[in-house]
C-alpha positions in Angstrom: -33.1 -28.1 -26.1 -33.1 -31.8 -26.9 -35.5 -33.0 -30.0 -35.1 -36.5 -29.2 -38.1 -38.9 -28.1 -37.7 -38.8 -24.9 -41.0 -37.4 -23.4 -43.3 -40.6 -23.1 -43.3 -43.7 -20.8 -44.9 -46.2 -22.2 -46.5 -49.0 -20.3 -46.9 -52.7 -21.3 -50.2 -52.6 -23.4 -52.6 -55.4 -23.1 -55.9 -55.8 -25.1 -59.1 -54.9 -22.9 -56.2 -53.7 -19.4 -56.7 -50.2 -18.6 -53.5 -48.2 -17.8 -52.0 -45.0 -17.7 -49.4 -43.1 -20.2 -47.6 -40.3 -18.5 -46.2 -37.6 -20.8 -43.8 -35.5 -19.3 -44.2 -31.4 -20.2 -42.0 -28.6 -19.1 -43.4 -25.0 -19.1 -47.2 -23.8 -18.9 -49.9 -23.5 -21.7 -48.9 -26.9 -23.2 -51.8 -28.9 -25.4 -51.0 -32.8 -25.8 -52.7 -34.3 -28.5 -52.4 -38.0 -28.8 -53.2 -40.7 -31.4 -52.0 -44.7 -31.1 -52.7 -46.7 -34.8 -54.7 -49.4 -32.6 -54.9 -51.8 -35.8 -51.8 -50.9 -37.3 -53.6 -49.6 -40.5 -51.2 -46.5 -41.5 -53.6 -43.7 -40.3 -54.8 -42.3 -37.1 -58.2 -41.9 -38.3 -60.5 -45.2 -36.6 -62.5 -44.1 -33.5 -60.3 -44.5 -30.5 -57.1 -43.7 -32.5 -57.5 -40.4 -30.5 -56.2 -41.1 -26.5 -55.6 -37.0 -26.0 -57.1 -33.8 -27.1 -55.9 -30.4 -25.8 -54.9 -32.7 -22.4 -52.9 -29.8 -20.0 -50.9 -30.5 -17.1 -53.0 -30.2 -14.1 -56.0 -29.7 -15.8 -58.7 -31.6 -18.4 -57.5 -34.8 -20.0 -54.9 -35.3 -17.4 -55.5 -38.4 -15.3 -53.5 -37.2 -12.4 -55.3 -33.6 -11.9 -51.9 -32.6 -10.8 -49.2 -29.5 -12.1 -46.3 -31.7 -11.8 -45.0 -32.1 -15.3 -46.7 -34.9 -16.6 -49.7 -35.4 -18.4 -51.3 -39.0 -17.3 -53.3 -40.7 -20.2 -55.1 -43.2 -18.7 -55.8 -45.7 -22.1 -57.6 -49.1 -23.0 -56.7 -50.8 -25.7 -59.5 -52.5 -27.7 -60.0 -56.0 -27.9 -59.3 -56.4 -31.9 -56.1 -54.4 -31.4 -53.3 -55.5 -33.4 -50.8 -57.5 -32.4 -47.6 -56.5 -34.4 -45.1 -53.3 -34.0 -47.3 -50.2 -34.5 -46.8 -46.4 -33.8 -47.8 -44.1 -31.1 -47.7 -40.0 -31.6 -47.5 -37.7 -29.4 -48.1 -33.4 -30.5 -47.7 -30.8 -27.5 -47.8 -27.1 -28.6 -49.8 -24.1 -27.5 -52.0 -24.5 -30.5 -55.4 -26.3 -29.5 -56.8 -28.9 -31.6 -54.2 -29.9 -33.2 -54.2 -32.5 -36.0 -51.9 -35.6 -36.4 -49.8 -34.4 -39.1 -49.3 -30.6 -40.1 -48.1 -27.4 -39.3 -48.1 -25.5 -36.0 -46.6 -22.6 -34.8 -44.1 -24.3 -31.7 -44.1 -27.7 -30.1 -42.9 -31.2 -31.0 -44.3 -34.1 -32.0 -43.0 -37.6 -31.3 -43.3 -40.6 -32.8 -42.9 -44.3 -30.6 -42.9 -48.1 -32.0 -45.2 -49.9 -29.2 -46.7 -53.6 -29.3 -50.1 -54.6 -27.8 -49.6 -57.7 -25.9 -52.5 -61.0 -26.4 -55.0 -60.8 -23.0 -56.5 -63.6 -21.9 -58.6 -63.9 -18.4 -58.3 -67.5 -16.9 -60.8 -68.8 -14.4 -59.8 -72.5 -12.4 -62.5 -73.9 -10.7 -61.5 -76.7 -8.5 -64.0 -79.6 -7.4 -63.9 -82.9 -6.1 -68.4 -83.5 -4.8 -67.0 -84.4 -1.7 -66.9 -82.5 1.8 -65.1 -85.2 3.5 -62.2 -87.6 2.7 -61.4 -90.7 5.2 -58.0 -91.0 6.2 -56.0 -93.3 3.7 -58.6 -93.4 0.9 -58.4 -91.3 -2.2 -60.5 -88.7 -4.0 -60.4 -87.3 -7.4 -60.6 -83.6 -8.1 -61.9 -82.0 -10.9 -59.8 -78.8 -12.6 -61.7 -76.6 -15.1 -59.9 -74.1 -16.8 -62.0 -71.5 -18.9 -60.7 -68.8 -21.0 -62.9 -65.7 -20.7 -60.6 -64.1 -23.3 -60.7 -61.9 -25.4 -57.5 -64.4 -27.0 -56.6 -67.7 -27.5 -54.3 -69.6 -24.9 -51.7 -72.1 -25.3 -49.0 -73.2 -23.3 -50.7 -72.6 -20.0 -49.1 -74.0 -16.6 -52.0 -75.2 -13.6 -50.3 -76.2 -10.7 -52.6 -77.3 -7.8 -51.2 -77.5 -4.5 -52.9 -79.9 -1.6 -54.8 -77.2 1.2 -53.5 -77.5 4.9 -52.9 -80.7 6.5 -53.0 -82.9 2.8 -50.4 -84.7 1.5 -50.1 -85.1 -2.0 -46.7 -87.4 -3.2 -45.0 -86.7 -6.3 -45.6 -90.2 -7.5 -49.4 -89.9 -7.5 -50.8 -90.2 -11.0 -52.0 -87.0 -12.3 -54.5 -87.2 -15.7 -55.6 -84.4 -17.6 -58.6 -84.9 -20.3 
C-alpha cells in the first residue's frame, strides 16, 4: 500500500464559513483523529485545534452518517485564524484516542500545508428617498457599503445596474465620497 498523502480533500478555508473535510478510509474499525494549527503556533494544543476524535465511517463524528469510505468533517474556522501556510494532521488507526504525535500499533498519519483565506461579509444598501422619477429629470442614489467582517476590505468592485425600463449612459457622472 501507498504511504503517500493522499487521503484528504481539502476545501478552501475561510474564517467564520462552515465546510466539510472528507477523509477517505478503506476497511472497517478505522478511528480518525484530526487536529488543524488554527493560529499557526507550532502545536495542536489551543481549543478547536481538535476537528476529529475517534470519528468512524458511518458512524459518530462523521458528517455524512454514511459507510461509504469517507469520513466528512464538517469544520469552522475561527475568526482570529491565521492567515499564512499552516499544517493540518490527520491519524486513522484502530487505536481510540489517539494523540497528535506518538506511537500506535497500525495506521497512518498525514500531514497537509493548508491556508485560511481573509472573510469579509459585505452588505449594499441602495437608496435614492424617492418613489417616483419624472421622465427626463435626474435623481441621485445613494450606495452604502458596510463591512460586517470579521476582515478588512480593499480593492472592492460595486457595480450598480439601472432596474427595468431605466437607462443609465456611460457618460453620466458617477461620484463616490
Amino acid at each position: 500500500a501507498s504511504d503517500s498523502d493522499n487521503g484528504v480533500t481539502l476545501p478552501t478555508l475561510s474564517r467564520t464559513i462552515a465546510t466539510n473535510i472528507d477523509v477517505a478510509v478503506s476497511g472497517t474499525g478505522g478511528r480518525l483523529q484530526g487536529w488543524i494549527d488554527w493560529a499557526d503556533d507550532g502545536n495542536f494544543s489551543a481549543a478547536g485545534d481538535r476537528i476529529a476524535t475517534n470519528a468512524i465511517d458511518g458512524g459518530a463524528g462523521d458528517g455524512d452518517g454514511v459507510v461509504n469510505g469517507v469520513i466528512r468533517l464538517a469544520v469552522t474556522p475561527p475568526a482570529n485564524a491565521a492567515i499564512t501556510p499552516t499544517i493540518a494532521r490527520f491519524r486513522i488507526s484502530s487505536t481510540a484516542g489517539l494523540g497528535v504525535s506518538g506511537l500506535a500499533a497500525d495506521g497512518e498519519v498525514e500531514d497537509y500545508e493548508v491556508t485560511v483565506l481573509r472573510t469579509a461579509e459585505l452588505a449594499v444598501v441602495k437608496t435614492d428617498g424617492t418613489t417616483s422619477v419624472v421622465s427626463g429629470s435626474t435623481t441621485t442614489y445613494s450606495l452604502t457599503v458596510t463591512n460586517n467582517g470579521p476582515d478588512s476590505v480593499t480593492g472592492a468592485l460595486v457595480t450598480d445596474s439601472p432596474g427595468s425600463g431605466l437607462a443609465c449612459p456611460a457618460t453620466n457622472t458617477v461620484t463616490i465620497t
